[in-house]
SEVO-625437 format. One line per field, with one value per residue: residue in three letters; residue number from 0; x, y, z of N, C-alpha, C in turn. Coordinates in steps of 0.1 Angstrom, whole numbers, plus 5000, padded with zeros to 4 digits. Example, Ala and Ser with C-alpha at 12.3 -4.5 7.8 and 13.67 -1.06 7.14 Angstrom:
! SEVO-625437
res <- [Ala/Ser]
n <- [0/1]
nc1 <- [5132/5128]
nc2 <- [4943/4978]
nc3 <- [5078/5071]
cac1 <- [5123/5137]
cac2 <- [4955/4989]
cac3 <- [5078/5071]
cc1 <- [5132/5129]
cc2 <- [4967/5000]
cc3 <- [5078/5079]
END
This chain:
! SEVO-625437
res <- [Unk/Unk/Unk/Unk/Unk/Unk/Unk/Unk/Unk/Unk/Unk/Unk/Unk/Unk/Unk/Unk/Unk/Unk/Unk/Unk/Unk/Unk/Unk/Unk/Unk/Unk/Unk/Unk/Unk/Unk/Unk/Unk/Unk/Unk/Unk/Unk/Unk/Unk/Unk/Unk/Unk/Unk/Unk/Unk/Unk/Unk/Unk/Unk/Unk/Unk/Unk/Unk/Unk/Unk/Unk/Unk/Unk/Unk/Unk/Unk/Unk/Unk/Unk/Unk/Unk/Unk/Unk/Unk/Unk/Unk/Unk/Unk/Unk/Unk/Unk/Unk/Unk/Unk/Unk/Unk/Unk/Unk/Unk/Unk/Unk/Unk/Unk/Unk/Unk/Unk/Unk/Unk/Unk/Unk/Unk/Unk/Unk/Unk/Unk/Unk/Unk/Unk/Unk/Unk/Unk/Unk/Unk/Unk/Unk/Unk/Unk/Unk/Unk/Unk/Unk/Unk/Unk/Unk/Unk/Unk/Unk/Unk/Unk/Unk/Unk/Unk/Unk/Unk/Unk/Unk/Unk/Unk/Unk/Unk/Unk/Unk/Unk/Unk/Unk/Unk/Unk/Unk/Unk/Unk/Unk/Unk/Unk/Unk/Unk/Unk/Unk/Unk/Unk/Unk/Unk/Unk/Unk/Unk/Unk/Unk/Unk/Unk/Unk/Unk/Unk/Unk/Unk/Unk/Unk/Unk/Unk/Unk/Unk/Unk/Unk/Unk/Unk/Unk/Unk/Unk/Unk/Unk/Unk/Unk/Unk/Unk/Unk/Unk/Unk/Unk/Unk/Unk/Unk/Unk/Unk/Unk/Unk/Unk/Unk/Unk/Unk/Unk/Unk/Unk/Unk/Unk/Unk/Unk/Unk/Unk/Unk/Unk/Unk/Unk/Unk/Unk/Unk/Unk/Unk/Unk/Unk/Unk/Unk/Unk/Unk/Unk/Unk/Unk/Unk/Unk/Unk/Unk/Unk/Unk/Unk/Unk/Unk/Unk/Unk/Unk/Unk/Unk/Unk/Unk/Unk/Unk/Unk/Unk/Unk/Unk/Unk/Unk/Unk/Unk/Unk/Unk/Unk/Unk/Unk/Unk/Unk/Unk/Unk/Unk/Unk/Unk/Unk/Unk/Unk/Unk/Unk/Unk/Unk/Unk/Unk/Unk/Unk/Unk/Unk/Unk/Unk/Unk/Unk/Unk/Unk/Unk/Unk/Unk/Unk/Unk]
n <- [0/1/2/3/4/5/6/7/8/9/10/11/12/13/14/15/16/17/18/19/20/21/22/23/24/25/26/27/28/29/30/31/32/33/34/35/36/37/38/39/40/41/42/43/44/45/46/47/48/49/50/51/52/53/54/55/56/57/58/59/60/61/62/63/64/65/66/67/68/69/70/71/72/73/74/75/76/77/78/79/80/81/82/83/84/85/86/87/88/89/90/91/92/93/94/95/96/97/98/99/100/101/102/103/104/105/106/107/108/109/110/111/112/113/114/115/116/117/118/119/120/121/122/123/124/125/126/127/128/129/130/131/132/133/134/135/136/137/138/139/140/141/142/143/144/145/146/147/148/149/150/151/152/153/154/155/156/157/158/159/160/161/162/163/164/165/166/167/168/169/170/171/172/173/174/175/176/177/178/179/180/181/182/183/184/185/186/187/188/189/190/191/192/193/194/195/196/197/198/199/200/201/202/203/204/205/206/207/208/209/210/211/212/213/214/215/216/217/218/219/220/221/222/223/224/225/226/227/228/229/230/231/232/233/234/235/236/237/238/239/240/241/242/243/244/245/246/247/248/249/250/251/252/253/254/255/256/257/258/259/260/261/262/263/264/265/266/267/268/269/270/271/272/273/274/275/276/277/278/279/280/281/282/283/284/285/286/287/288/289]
nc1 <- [0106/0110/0130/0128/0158/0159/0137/0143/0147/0144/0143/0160/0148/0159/0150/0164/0182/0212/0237/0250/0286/0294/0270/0238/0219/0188/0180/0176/0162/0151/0147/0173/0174/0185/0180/0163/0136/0132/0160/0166/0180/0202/0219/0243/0265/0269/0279/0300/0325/0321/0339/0331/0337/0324/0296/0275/0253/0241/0260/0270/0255/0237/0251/0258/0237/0227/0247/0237/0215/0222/0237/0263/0278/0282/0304/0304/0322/0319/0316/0305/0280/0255/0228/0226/0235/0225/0202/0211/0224/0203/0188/0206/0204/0177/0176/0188/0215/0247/0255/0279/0282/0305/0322/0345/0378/0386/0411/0435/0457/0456/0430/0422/0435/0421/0398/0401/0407/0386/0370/0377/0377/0349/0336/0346/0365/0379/0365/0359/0368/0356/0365/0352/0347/0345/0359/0350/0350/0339/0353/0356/0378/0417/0433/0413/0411/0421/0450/0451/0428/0432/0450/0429/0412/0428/0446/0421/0404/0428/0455/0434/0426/0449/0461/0435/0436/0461/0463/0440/0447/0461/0450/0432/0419/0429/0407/0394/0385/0391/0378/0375/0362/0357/0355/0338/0350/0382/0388/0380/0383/0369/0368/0361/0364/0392/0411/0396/0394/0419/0422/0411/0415/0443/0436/0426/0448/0463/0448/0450/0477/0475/0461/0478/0501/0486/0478/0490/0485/0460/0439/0411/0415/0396/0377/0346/0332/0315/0289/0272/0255/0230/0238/0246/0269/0265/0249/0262/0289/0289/0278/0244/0231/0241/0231/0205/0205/0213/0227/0218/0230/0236/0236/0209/0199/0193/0205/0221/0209/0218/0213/0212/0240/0249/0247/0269/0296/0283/0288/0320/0328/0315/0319/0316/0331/0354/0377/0380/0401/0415/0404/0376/0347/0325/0297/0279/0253/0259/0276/0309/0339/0366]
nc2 <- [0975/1007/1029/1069/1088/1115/1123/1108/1114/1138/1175/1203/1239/1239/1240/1242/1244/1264/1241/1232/1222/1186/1184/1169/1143/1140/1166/1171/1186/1183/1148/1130/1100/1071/1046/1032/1027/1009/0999/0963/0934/0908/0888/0891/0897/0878/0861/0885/0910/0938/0972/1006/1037/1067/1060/1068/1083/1099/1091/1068/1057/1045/1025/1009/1003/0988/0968/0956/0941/0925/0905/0912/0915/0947/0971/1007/1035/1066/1107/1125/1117/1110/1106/1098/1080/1059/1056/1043/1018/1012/1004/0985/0961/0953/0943/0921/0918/0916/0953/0975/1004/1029/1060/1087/1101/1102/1111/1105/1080/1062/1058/1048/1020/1011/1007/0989/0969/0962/0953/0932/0916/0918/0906/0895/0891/0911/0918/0936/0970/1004/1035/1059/1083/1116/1151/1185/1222/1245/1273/1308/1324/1311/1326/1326/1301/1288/1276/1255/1244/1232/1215/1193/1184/1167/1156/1138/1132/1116/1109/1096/1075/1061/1055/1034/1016/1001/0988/0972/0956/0934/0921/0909/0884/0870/0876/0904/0932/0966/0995/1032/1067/1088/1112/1134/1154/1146/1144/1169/1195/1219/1252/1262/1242/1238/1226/1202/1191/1183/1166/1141/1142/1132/1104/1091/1085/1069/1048/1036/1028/1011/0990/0976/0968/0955/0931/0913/0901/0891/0912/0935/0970/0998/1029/1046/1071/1095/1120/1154/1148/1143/1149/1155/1167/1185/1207/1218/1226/1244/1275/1292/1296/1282/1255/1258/1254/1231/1206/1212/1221/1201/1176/1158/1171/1177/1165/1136/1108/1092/1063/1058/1059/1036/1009/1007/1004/0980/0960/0963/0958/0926/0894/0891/0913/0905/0904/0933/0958/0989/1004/1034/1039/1065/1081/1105/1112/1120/1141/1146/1127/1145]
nc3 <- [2872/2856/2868/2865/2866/2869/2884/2910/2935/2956/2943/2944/2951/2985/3018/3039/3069/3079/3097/3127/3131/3131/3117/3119/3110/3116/3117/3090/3061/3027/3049/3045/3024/3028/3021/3045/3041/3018/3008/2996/3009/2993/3005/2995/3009/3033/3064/3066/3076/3085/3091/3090/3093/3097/3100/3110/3096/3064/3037/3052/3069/3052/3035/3059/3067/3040/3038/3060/3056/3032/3049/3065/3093/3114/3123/3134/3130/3145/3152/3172/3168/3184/3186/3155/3154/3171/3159/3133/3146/3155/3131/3118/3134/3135/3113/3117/3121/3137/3153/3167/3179/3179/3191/3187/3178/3149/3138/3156/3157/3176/3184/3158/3157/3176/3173/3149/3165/3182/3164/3152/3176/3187/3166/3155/3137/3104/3077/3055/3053/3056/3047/3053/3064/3068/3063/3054/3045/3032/3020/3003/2998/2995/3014/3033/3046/3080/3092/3112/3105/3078/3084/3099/3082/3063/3084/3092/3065/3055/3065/3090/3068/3063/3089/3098/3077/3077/3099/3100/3077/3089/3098/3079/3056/3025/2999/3013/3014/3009/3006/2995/3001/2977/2956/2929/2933/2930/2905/2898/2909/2934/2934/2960/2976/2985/3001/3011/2984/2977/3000/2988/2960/2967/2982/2958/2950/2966/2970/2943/2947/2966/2960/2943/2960/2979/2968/2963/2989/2987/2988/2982/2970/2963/2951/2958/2945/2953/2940/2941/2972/2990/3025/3060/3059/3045/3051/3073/3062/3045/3026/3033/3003/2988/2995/2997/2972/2960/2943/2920/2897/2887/2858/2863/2879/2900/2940/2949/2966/3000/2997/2971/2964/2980/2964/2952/2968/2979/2955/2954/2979/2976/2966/2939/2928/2921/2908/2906/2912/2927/2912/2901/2911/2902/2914/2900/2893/2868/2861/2849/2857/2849]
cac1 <- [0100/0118/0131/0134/0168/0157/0127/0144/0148/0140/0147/0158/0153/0156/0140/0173/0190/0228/0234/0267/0294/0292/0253/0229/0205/0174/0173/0177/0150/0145/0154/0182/0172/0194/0172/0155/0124/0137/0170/0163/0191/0200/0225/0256/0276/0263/0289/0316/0320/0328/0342/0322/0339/0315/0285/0265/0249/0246/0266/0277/0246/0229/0264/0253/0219/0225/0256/0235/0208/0235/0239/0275/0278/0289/0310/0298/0326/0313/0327/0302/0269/0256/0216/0224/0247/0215/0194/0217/0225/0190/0186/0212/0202/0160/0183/0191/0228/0253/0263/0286/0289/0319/0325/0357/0381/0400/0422/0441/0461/0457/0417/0420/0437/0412/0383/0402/0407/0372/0359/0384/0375/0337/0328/0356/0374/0371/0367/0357/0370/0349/0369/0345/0344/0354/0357/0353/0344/0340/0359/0359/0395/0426/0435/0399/0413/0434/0461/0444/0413/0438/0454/0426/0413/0444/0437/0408/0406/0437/0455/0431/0422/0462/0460/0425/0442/0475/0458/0431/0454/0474/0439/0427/0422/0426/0392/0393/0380/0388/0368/0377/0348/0367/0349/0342/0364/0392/0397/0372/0380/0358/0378/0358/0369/0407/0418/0390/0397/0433/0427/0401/0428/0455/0435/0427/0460/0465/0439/0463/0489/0475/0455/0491/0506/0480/0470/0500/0475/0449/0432/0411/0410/0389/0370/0334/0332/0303/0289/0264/0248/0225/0240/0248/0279/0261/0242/0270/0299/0287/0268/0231/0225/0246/0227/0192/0205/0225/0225/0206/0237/0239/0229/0200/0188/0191/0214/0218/0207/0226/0208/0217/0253/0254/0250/0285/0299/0278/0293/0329/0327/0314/0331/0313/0340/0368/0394/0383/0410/0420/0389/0371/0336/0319/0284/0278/0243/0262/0289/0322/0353/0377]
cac2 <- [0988/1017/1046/1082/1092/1129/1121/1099/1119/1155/1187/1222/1245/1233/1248/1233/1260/1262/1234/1234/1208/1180/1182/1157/1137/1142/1179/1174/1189/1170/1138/1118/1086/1061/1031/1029/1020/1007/0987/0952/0926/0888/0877/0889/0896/0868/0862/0889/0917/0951/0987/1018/1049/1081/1054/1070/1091/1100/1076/1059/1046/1040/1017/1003/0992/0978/0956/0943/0934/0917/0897/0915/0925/0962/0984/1019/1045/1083/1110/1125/1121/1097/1101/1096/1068/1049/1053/1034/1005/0997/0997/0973/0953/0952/0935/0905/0915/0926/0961/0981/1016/1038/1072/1091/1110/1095/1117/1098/1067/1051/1053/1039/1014/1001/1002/0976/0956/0958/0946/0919/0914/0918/0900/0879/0891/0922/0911/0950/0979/1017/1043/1067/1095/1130/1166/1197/1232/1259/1293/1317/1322/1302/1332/1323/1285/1289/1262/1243/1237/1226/1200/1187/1182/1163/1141/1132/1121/1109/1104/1084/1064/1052/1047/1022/1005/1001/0984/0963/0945/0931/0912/0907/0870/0866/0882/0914/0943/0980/1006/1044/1073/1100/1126/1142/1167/1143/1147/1181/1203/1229/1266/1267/1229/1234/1213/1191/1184/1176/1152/1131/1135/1118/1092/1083/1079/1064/1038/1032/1022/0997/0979/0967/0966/0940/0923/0897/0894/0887/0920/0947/0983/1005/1041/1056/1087/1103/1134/1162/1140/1151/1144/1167/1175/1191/1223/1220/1234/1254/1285/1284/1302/1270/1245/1256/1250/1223/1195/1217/1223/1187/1168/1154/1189/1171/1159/1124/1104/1083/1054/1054/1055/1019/0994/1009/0999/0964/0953/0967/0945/0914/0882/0898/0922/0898/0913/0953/0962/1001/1013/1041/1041/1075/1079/1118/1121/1128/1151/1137/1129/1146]
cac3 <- [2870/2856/2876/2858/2874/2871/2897/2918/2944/2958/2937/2949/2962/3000/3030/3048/3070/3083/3108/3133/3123/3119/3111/3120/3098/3122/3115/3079/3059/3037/3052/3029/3023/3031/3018/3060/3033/3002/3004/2997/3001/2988/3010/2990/3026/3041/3074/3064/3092/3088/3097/3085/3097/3090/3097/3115/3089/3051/3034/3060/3071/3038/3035/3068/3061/3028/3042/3069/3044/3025/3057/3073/3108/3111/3134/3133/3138/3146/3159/3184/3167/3194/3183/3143/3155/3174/3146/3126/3151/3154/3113/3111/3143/3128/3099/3124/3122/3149/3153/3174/3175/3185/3193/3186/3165/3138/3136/3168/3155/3181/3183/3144/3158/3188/3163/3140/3175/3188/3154/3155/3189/3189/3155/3152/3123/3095/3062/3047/3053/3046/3052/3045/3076/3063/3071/3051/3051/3017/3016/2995/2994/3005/3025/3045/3056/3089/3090/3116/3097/3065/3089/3105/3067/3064/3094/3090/3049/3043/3076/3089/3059/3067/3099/3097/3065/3080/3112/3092/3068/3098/3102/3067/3052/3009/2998/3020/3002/3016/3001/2998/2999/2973/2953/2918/2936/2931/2893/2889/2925/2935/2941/2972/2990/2975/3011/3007/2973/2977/3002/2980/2952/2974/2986/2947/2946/2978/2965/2934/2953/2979/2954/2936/2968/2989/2959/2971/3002/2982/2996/2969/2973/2951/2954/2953/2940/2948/2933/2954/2977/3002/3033/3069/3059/3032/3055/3081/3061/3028/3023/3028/2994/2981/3001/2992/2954/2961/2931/2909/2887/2879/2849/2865/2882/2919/2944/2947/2981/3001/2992/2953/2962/2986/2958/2946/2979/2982/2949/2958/2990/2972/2954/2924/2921/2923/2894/2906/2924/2917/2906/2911/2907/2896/2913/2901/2883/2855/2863/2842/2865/2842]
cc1 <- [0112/0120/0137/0143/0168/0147/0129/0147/0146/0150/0154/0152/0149/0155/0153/0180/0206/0228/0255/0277/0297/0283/0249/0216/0196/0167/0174/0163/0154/0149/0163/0176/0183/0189/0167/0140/0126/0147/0169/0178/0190/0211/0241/0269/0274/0277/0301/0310/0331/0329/0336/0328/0330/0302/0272/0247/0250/0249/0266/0265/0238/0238/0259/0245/0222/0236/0250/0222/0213/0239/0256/0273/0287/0295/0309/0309/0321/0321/0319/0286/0255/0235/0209/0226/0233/0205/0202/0219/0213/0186/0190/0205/0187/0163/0186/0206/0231/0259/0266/0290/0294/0324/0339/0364/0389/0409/0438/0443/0458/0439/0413/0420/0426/0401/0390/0399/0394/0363/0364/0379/0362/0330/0337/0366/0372/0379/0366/0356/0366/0351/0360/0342/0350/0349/0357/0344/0347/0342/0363/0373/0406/0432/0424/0397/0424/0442/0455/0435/0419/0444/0443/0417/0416/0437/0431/0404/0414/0444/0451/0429/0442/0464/0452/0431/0454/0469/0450/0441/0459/0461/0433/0430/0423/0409/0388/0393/0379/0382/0367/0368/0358/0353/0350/0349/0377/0395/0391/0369/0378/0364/0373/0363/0383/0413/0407/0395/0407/0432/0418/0410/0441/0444/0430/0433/0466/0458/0447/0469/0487/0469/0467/0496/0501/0473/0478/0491/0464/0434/0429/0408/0407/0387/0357/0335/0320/0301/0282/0253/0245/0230/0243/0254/0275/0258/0255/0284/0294/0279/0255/0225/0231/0240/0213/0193/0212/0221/0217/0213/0242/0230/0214/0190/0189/0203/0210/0216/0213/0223/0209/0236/0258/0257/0265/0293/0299/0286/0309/0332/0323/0325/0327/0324/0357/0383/0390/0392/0417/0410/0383/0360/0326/0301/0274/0268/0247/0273/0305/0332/0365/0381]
cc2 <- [0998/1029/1057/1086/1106/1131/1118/1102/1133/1168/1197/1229/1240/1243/1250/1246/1255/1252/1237/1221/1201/1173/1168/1157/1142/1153/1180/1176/1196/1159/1132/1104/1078/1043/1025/1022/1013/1000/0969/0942/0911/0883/0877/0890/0889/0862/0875/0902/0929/0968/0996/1033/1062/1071/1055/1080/1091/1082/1066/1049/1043/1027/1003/0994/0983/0969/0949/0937/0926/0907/0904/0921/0934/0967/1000/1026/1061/1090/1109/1128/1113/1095/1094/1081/1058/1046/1042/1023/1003/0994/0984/0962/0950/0944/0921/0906/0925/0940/0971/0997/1028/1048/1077/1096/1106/1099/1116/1085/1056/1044/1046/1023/1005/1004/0990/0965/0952/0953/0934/0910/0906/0908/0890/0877/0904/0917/0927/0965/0996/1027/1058/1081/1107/1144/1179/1209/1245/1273/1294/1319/1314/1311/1330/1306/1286/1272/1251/1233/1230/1212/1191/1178/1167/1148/1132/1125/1112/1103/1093/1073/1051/1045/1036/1011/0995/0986/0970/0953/0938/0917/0901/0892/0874/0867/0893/0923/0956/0988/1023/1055/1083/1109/1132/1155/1160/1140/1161/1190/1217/1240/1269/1253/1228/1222/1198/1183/1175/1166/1137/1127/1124/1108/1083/1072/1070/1046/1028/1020/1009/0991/0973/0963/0956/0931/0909/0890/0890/0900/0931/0960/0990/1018/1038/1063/1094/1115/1144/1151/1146/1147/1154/1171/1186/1212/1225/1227/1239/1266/1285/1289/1282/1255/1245/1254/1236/1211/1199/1220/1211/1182/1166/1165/1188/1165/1147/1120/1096/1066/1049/1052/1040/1012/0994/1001/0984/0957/0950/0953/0931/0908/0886/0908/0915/0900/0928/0954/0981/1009/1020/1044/1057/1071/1095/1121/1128/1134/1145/1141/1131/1161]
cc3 <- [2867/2863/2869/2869/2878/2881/2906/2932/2945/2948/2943/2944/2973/3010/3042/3055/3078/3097/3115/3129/3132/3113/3116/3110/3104/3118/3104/3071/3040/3039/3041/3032/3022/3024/3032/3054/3023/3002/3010/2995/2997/2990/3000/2997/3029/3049/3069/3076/3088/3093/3089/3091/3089/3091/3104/3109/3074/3042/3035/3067/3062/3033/3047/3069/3051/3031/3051/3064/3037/3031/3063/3086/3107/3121/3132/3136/3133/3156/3171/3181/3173/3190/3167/3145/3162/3164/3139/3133/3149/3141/3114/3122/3137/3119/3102/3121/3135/3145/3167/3167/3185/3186/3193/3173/3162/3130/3146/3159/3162/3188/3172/3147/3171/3180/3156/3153/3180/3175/3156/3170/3189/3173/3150/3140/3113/3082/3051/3059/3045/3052/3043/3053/3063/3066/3059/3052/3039/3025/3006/2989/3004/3016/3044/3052/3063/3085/3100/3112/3084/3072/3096/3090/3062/3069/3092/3081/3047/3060/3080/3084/3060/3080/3101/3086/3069/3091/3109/3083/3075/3101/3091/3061/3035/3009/3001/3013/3016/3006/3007/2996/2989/2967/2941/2919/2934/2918/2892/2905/2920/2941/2954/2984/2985/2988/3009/2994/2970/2983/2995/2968/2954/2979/2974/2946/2952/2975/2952/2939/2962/2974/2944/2952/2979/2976/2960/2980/2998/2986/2985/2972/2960/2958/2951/2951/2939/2942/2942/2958/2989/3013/3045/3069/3053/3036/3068/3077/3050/3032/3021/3012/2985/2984/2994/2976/2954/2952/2919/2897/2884/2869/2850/2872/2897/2921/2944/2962/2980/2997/2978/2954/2973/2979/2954/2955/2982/2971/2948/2969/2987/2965/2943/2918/2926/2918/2891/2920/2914/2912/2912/2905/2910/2901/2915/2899/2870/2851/2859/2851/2850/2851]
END
């Protein structure tokens, strides 16, 4: 069956109003789809076992579901959104796979580091890595981002994405696929997320670099690149005039749901993508990474 890409999901204007950070799904209105109805898998994870940072929501659990469809047991890390984060274990668990999920802020090295061990631990090994958590927050001008909020930024994108990488390869067998969340802000940034932006640009680059550099280990790191995707981050840090429009300046007239951006992910993580190492897959509705 064909799906018109322009239908395929909700229009603006949204009803959606300002939420506190770092937003929850539940009160999302209207809900993102994640594929909780719709993602069908065939067994292309079938035993591999992995880490999801940001998985309790959005992305992160549209990633979730369709890996444990795929047959992978998951580890969920969140920071502190402890009722998005149950929704998601029992998805994956209704899937007949195992998941664990972990509360905390990964912007602590040394909490990055006891997630890699309790997967290691608890599932017996991590074969994929989805450093996908992240933080930001639109101002007007760079005078209107204190320095804390630029480093926690920081932290949190790029930072962590070192510390969980750094920790995970120490485990990693030949096959091992990390997977970076970046952003049509990381060739085409938005004067209003300039810290955001930057750290999505360095972890491009960041992505670059560790896919020459563990390719000895047999280990492939790529990107997603989403475009405006509905998700909590979405009403929790922007402007609600920007929220109730939000995706309506794209190509397609709509944001995208989390659920159109998994398969990127699923194929990233499989043996199907055996010679993509470095790549950064573009899932904008249109919107050219240049």
């Amino acid at each position: 069956m064909l799906i018109d890409p322009r239908s395929a999901g909700p229009k603006p204007p949204f009803a959606q109003e300002k939420m506190e950070v770092p937003g929850h799904q539940a009160l999302m209105n209207p809900t993102p789809d994640c594929g909780e109805q719709s993602y069908v898998g065939s067994g292309r994870l079938n035993g591999r076992k992995a880490l999801i940072t940001g998985g309790d929501s959005g992305i992160g659990r549209a990633v979730a579901i369709a890996f444990a469809r795929e047959g992978a047991d998951v580890v969920l890390s969140y920071l502190d959104e402890t009722d998005d984060a149950n929704d998601t274990q029992r998805l994956v668990q209704e899937a007949g796979r195992q998941c664990i999920a972990i509360p905390g802020d990964i912007q602590d090295e040394a909490h990055c580091k006891a997630l890699v061990e309790t997967t290691v631990s608890k599932l017996g090994g991590i074969d994929i890595l989805v450093n996908n958590a992240a933080f930001q927050m639109a101002r007007e001008s760079i005078l209107d981002v204190p320095s804390d909020e630029f480093e926690r930024i920081f932290k949190t994108n790029v930072f962590a994405t070192f510390y969980l990488t750094k920790a995970a390869v120490a485990h990693m067998q030949p096959g091992g696929a990390i997977i970076n969340t970046v952003s049509v802000n990381s060739d085409k940034p938005s004067p209003s997320l300039v810290a955001y932006a930057a750290t999505k640009g360095a972890l491009q680059n960041l992505t670059g670099g560790l896919s020459q550099a563990l390719a000895e280990k047999g280990i492939r790191v790529n990107c997603v690149a989403p475009g405006p995707i509905w998700t909590p981050l979405i009403p929790a840090t922007m402007p609600e005039d920007e929220v109730q429009n939000f995706g309506g300046q794209s190509p397609l007239k709509r944001p995208g749901q989390p659920v159109e951006v998994a398969p990127a992910f699923v194929l990233l993580a499989s043996g199907e993508a055996s010679y993509i190492s470095g790549a950064t897959i573009a899932v904008t509705g249109g919107v050219p990474m240049i």
